[in-house]
ZATOR-952947 format. One record per residue (C-alpha): residue number from 0; residue in three letters; x, y, z. Coordinates in steps of 0.05 Angstrom, whole numbers, plus 5000, padded with zeros to 4 digits. Each point is the difference from the previous one (the first is absolute). Example, Ala and Ser with C-alpha at 12.3 -4.5 7.8 and 13.67 -1.06 7.14 Angstrom:
<torses>
<num 0 residuo ALA X 5246 Y 4910 Z 5156>
<num 1 residuo SER X 5027 Y 5069 Z 4987>
</torses>
This chain:
<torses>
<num 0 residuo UNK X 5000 Y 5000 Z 5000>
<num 1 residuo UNK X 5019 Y 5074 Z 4996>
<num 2 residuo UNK X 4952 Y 5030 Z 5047>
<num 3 residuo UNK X 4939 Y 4999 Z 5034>
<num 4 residuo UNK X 4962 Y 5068 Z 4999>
<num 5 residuo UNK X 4929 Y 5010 Z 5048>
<num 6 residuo UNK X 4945 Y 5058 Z 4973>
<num 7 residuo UNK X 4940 Y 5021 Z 5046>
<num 8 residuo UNK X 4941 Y 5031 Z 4980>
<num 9 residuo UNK X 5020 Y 5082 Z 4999>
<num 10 residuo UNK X 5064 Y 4992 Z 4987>
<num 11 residuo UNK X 5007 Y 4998 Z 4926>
<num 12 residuo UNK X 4963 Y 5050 Z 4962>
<num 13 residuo UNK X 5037 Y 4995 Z 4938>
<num 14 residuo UNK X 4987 Y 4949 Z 4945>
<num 15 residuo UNK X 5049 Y 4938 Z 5004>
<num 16 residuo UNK X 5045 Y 5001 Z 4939>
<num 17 residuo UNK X 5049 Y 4936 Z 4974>
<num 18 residuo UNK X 5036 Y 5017 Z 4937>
<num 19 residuo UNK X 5041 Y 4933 Z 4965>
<num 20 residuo UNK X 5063 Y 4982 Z 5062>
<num 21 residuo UNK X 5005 Y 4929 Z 4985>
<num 22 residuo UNK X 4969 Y 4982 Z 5069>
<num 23 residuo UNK X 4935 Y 4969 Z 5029>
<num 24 residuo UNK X 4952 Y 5015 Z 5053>
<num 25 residuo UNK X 4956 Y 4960 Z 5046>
<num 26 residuo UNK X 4938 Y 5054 Z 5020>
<num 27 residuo UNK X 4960 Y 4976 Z 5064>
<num 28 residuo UNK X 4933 Y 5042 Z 5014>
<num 29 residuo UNK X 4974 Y 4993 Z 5073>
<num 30 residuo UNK X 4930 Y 5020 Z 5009>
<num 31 residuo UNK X 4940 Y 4982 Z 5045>
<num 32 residuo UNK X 4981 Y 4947 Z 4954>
<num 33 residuo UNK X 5075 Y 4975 Z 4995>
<num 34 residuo UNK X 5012 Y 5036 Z 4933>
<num 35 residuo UNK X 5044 Y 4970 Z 4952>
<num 36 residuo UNK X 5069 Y 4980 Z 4974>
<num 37 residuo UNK X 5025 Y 5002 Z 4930>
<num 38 residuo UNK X 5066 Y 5002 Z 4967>
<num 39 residuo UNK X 5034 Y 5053 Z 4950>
<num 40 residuo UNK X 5043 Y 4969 Z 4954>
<num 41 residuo UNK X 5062 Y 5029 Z 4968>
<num 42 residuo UNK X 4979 Y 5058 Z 4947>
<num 43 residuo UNK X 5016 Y 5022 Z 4933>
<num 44 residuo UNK X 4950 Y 5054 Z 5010>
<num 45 residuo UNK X 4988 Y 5050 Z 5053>
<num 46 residuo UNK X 4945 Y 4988 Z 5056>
<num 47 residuo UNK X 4956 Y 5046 Z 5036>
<num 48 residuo UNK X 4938 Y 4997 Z 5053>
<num 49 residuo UNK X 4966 Y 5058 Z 5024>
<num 50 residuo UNK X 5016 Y 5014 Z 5070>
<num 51 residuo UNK X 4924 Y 5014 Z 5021>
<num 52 residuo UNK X 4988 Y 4923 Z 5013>
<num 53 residuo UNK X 5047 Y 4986 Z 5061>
<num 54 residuo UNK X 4972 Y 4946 Z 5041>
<num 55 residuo UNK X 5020 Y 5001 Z 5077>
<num 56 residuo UNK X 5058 Y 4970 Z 4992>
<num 57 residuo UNK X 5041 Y 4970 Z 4942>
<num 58 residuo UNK X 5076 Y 4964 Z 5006>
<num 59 residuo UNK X 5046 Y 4995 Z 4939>
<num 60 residuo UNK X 5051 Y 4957 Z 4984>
<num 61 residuo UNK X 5064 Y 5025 Z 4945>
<num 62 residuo UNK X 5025 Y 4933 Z 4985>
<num 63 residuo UNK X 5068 Y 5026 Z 4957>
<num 64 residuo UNK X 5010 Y 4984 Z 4930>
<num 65 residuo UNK X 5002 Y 4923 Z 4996>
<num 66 residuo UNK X 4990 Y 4991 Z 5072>
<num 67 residuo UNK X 4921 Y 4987 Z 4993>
<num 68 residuo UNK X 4996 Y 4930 Z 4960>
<num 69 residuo UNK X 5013 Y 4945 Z 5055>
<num 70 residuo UNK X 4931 Y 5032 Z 5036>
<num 71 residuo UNK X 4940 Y 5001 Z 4959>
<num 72 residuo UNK X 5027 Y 4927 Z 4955>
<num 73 residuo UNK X 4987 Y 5027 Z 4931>
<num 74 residuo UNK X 5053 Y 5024 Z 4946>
<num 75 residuo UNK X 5008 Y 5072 Z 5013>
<num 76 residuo UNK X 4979 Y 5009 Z 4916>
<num 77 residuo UNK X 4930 Y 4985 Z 5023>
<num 78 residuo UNK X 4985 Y 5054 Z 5047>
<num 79 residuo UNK X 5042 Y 5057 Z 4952>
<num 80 residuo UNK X 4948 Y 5059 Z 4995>
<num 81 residuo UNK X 4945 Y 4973 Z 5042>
<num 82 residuo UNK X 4963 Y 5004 Z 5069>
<num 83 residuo UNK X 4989 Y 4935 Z 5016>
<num 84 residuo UNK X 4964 Y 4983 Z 5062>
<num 85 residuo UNK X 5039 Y 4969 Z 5053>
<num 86 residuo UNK X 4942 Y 4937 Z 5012>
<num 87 residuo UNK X 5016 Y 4974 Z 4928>
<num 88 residuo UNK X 5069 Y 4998 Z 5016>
<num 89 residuo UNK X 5000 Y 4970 Z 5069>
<num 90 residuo UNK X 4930 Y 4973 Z 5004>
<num 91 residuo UNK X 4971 Y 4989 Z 5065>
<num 92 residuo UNK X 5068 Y 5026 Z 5041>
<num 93 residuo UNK X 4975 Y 5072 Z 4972>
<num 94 residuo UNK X 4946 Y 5004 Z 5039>
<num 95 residuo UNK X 5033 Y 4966 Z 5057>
<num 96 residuo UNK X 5046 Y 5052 Z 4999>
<num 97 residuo UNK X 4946 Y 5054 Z 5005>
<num 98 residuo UNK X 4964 Y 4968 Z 5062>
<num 99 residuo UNK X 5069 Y 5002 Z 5035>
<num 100 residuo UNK X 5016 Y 5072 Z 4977>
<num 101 residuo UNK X 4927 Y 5021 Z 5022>
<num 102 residuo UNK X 5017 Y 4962 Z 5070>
<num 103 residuo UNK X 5052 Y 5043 Z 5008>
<num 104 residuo UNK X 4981 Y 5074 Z 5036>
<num 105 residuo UNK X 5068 Y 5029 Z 4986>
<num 106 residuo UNK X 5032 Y 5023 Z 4947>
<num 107 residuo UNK X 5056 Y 4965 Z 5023>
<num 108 residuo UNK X 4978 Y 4939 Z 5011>
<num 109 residuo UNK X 4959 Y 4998 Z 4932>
<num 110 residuo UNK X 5080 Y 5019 Z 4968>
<num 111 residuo UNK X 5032 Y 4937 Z 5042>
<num 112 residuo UNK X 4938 Y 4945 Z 4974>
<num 113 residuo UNK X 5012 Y 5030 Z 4930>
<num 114 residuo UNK X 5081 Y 4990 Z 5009>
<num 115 residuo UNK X 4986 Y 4929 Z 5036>
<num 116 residuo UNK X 4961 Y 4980 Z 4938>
<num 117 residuo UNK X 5040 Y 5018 Z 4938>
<num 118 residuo UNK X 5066 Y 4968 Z 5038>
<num 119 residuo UNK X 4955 Y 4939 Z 5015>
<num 120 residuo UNK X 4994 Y 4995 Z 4925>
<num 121 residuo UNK X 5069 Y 5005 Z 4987>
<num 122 residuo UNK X 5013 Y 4937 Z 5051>
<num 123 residuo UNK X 4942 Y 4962 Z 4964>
<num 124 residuo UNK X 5012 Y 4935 Z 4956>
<num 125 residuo UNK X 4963 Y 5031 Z 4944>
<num 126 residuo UNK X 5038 Y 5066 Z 4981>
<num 127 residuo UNK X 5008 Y 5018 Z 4935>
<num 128 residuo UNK X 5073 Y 4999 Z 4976>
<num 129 residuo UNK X 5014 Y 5000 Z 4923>
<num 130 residuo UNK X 5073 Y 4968 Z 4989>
<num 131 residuo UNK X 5029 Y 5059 Z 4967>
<num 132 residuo UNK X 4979 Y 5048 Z 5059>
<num 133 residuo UNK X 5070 Y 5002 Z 5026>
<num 134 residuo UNK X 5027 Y 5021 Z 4926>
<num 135 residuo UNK X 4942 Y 5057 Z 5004>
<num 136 residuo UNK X 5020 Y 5026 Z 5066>
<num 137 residuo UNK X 5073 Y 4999 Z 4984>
<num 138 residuo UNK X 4972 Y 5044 Z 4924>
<num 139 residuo UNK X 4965 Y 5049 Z 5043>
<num 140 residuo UNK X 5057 Y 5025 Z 5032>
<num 141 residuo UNK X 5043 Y 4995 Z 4950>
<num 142 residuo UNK X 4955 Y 5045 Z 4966>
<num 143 residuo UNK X 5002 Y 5043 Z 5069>
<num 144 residuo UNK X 5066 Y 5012 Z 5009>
<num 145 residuo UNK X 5014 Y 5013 Z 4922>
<num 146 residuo UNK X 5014 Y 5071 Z 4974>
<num 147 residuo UNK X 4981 Y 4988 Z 4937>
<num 148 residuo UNK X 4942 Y 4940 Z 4990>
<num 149 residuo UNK X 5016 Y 4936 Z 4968>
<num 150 residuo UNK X 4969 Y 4974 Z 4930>
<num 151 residuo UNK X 4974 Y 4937 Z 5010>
<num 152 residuo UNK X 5034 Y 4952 Z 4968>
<num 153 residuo UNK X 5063 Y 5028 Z 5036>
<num 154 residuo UNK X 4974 Y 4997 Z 5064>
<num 155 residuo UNK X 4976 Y 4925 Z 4992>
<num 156 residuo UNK X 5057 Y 4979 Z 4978>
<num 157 residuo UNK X 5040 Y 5026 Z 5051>
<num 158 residuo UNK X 4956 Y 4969 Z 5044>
<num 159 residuo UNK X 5008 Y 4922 Z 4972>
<num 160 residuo UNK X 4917 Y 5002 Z 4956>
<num 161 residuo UNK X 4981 Y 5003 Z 4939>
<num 162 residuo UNK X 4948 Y 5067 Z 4986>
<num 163 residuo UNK X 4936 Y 4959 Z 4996>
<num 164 residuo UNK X 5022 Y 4975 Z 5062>
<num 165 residuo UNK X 5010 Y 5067 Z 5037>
<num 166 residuo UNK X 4939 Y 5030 Z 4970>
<num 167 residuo UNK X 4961 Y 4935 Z 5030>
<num 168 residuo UNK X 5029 Y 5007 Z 5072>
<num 169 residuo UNK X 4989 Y 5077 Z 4998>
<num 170 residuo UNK X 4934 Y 4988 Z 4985>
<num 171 residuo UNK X 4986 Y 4946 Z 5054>
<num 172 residuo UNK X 5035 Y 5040 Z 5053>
<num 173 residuo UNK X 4996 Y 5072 Z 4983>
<num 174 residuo UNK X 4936 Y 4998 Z 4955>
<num 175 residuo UNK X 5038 Y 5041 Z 4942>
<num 176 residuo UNK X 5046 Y 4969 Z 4947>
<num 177 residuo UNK X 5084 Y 5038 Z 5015>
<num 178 residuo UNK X 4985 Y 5051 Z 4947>
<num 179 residuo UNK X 4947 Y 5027 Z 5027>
<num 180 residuo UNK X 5014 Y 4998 Z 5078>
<num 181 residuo UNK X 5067 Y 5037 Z 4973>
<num 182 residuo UNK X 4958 Y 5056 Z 4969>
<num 183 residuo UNK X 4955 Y 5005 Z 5063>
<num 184 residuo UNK X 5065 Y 5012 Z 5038>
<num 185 residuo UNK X 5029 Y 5053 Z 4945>
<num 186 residuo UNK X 4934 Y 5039 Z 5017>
<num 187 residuo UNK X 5009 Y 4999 Z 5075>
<num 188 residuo UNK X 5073 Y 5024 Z 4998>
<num 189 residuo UNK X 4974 Y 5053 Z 4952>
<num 190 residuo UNK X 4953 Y 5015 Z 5048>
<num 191 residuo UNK X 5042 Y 5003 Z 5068>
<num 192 residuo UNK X 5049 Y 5047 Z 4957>
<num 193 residuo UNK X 4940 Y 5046 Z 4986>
<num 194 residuo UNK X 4986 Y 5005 Z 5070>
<num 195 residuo UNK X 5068 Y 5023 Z 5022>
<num 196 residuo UNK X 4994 Y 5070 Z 4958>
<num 197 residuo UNK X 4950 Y 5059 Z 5006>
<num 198 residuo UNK X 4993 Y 5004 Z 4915>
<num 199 residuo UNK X 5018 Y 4931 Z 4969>
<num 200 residuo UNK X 5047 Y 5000 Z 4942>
<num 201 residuo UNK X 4968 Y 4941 Z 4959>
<num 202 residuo UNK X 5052 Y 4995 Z 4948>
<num 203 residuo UNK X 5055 Y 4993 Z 5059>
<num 204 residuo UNK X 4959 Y 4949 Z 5036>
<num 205 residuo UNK X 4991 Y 4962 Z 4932>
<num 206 residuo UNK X 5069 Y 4996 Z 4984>
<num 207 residuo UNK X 5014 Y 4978 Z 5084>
<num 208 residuo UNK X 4952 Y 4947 Z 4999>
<num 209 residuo UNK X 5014 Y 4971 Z 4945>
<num 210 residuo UNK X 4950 Y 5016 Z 4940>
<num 211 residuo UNK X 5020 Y 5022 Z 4932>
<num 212 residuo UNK X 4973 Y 5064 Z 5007>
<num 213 residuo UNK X 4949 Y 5042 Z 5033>
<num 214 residuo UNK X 4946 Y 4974 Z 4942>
<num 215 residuo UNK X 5002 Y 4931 Z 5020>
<num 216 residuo UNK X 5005 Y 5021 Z 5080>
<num 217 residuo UNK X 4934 Y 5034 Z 4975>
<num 218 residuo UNK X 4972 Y 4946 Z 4969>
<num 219 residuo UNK X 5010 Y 4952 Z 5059>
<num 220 residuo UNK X 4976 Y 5038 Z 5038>
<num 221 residuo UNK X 4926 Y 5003 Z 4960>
<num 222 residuo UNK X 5013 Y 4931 Z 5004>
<num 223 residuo UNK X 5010 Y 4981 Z 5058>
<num 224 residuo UNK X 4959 Y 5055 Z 5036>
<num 225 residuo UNK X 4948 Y 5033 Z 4953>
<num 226 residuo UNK X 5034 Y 5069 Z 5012>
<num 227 residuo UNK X 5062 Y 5030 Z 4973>
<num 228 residuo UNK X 5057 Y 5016 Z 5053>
<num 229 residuo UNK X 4980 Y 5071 Z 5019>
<num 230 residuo UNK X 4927 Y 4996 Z 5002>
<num 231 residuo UNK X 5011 Y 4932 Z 5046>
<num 232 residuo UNK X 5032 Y 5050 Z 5049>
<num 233 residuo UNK X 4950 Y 5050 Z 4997>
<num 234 residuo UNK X 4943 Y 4954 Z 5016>
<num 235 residuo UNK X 4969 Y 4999 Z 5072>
<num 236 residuo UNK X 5001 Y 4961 Z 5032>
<num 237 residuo UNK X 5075 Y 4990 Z 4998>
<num 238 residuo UNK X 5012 Y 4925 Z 4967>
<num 239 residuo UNK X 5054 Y 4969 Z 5056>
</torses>
């Protein structure tokens, strides 16, 4: 996991925002009626939910990027762009997990059954574990710690695979093929060297980052976020 994050009703006002970061989410919504659970798969497109329907109480879990397949026992490809509810995932242990959350009066307490749960799954004989996940972990931060991103075929053959096999295991583990889970991480160093500057200098930051120029930053942008680079920045609320 990455982190665990807890949001009462009246403290978030503002919509809730996820632009593409190569990471998944478990959402748990904790109402009278024991609300509901559902999970957020990794995105090539941005999501948003208006901030007006906060129930009492809702937990989420930032599993990082290919750090969320051994827990919900499906390839990673299959929940890519959707909001899949957690019950056809986990079945009956979905609701279980409600009625134990509900159970709980404190915030803490509901955070530690959550915690207790997801590492249960983890010790379970059923976990989901595709043989090339070690190759994908060792990829993704290869791709992490490289200044300039990897093509494909030379980053699988560094790594011992062929390219169709890469581009399976990404998709089992990560949920998007190496190509594109490099160009969702071009975007997000584009946009954490946005963020560091009062005016942006686009060209600069395409030329940092790694596009050919500030066109094709553009267009990946549109791509990947429906809004060019400057008018993403503009919008309110701010996109984290």
């Amino acid at each position: 996991m990455r982190g665990l994050r807890a949001v009462t009703r009246g403290e978030q006002a503002s919509s809730y925002v996820r632009l593409p970061d190569g990471e998944s989410e478990l959402i748990v919504r904790l109402d009278d009626t024991h609300g509901d659970a559902y999970v957020i798969g990794t995105r090539l497109m941005p999501l948003q939910k208006g901030g007006a329907d906060v129930p009492p109480v809702a937990i989420a879990v930032r599993f990082k990027v290919a750090g969320a397949y051994p827990f919900f026992g499906v390839p990673m490809g299959e929940l890519t762009n959707r909001v899949i509810h957690l019950d056809r995932l986990w079945g009956r242990e979905g609701s279980w997990l409600r009625e134990r959350l509900h159970e709980r009066p404190s915030l803490e307490g509901k955070l530690g059954v959550l915690q207790e749960t997801l590492e249960a799954r983890l010790r379970g004989g059923e976990v989901f574990e595709p043989p090339s996940a070690h190759v994908v972990r060792r990829a993704v931060r290869v791709i992490a710690q490289a200044r300039e991103l990897p093509r494909v075929d030379a980053l699988a053959k560094d790594l011992g695979v062929s390219d169709r096999q890469l581009r399976r295991a990404f998709e089992d583990v990560v949920g998007l093929g190496p190509k594109a889970y490099a160009r969702v991480v071009r975007l997000q160093r584009a946009l954490r060297a946005s963020r560091r500057v009062a005016t942006p200098d686009w060209g600069a930051i395409a030329a940092a980052t790694g596009y050919y120029d500030q066109a094709h930053l553009i267009s990946d942008f549109r791509g990947l976020t429906g809004h060019t680079p400057g008018a993403l920045l503009r919008r309110s609320p701010p996109w984290p």
